[in-house]
C-alpha positions as CSV (number, residue, x, y, z in Angstrom):
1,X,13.6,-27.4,-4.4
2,X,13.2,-23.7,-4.6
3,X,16.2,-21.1,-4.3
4,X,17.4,-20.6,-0.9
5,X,16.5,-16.5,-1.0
6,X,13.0,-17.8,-2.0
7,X,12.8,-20.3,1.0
8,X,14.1,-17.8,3.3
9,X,11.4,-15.0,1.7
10,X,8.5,-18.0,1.7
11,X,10.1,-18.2,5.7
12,X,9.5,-14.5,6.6
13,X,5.7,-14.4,5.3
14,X,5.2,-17.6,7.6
15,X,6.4,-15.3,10.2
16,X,4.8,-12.2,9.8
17,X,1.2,-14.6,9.2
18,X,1.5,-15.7,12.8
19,X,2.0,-12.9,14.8
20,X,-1.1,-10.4,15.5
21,X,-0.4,-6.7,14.4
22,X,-2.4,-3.7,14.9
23,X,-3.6,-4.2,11.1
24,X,-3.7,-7.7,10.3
25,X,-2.2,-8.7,7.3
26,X,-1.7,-11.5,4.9
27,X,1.8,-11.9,3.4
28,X,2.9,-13.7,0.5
29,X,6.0,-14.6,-1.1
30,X,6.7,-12.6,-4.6
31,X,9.0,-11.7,-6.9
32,X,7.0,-8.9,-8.6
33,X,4.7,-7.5,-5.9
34,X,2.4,-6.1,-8.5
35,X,-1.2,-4.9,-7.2
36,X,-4.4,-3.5,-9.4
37,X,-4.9,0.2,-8.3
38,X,-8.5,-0.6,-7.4
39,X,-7.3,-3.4,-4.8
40,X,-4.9,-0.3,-2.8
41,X,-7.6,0.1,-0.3
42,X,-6.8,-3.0,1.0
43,X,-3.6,-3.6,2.7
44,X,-1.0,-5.8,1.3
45,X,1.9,-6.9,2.7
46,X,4.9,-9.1,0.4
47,X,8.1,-11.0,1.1
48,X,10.4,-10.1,-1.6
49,X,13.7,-12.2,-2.2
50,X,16.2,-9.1,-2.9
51,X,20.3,-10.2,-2.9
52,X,22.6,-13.1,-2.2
53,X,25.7,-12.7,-1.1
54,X,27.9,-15.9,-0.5
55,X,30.9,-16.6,1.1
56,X,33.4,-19.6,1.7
57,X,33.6,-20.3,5.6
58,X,35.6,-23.3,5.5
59,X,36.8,-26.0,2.5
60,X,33.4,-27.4,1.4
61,X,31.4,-24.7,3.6
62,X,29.5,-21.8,2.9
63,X,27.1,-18.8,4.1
64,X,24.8,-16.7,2.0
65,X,23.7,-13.4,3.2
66,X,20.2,-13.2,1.5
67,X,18.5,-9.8,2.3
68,X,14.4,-9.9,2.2
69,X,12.6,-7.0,1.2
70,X,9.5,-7.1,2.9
71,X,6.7,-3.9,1.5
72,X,3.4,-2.7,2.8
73,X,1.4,-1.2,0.6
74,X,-2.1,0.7,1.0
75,X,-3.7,3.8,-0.7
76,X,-4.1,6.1,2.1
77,X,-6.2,9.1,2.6
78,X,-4.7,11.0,5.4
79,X,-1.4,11.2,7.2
80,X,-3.3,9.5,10.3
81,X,-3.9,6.6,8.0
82,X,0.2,7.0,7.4
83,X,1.2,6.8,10.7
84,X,-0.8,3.4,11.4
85,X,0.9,2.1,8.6
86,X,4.3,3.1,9.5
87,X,3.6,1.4,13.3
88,X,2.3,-1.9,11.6
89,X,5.4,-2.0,9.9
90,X,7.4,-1.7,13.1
91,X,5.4,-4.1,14.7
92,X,6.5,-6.4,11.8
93,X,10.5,-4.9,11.9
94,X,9.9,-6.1,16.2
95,X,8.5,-9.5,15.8
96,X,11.4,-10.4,13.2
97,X,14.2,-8.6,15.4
98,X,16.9,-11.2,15.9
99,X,15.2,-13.9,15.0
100,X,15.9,-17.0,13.6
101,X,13.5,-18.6,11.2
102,X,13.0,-22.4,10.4
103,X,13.5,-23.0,6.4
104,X,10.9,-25.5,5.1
105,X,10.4,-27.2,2.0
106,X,7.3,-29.7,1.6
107,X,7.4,-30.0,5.6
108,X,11.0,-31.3,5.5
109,X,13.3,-28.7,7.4
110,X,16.0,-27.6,5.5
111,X,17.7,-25.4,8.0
112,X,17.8,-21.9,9.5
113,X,18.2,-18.3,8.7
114,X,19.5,-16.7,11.5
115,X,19.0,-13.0,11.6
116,X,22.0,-10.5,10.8
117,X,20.5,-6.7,10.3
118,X,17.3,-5.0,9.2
119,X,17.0,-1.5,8.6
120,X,13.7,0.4,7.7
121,X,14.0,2.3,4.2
122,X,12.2,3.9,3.7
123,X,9.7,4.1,6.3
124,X,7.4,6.2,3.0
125,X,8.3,6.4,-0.3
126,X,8.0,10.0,-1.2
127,X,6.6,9.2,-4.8
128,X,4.1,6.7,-3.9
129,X,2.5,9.6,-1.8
130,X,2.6,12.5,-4.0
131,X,2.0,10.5,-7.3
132,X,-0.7,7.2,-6.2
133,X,-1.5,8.9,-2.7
134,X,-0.5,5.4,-1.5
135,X,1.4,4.3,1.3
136,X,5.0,2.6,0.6
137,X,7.2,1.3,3.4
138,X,10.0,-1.2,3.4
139,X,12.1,-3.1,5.7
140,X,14.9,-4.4,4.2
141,X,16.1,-7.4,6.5
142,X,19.4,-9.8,6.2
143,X,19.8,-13.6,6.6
144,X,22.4,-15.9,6.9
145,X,21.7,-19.5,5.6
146,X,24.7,-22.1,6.4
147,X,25.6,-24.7,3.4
């Protein structure tokens, strides 16, 4: 069975797949969201496993706080272009708001990851702009997974 930040990343691209957003995407698990500079005119849109953090609730029972990165990326010509962008990825940051998400592993449940925080940073990376004229932004959002 995979890691349990990776089954709670592979659980947040389910979620972002199903809903319809201004810009549709397609998102994907990874560990190293790594795209060819010739494929930035397309959007793309990753699930990142970031941190872990457990804790002891009881003997014999834990929590881990596991924090997803999830990135949209697209080279962008204009700051019109920018601003789509940055409302596709509060459209993603509303449909994950406080939600809880089903943990699946070869279509056997495996439990939940019930939302804790998110928190948009940066909406634009600063360096992707000025350097790759490409669009960066980042919601970084936490989940807590029961053991």
């Amino acid at each position: 069975m995979p890691a349990r930040i990776v089954l709670v990343a592979e659980a947040v691209a389910t979620a972002i797949n199903a809903v319809a957003l201004p810009i549709p995407v397609q998102a994907q698990m990874k560990w190293m969201p790594l795209a060819e500079r010739e494929d930035m005119g397309l959007i793309s849109c990753w699930a990142i496993p970031g941190t872990e953090a457990p804790s002891s609730v009881a003997r014999g029972r834990g929590q881990y706080d596991c924090e997803i990165l999830v990135a949209l990326q697209k080279g962008v010509q204009d700051e019109a272009e920018i601003s789509d962008l940055a409302a596709n990825l509060e459209a993603i940051a509303a449909a994950l708001f406080q939600r809880t998400l089903p943990l699946v592993f070869e279509d056997v449940p495996q439990g939940e990851a019930v939302y804790l925080s998110m928190r948009l940073d940066p909406l634009l990376d600063t360096d992707h702009w000025n350097r790759l004229r490409q669009y960066t932004g980042v919601l970084r959002i936490t989940y807590r997974v029961h053991a």
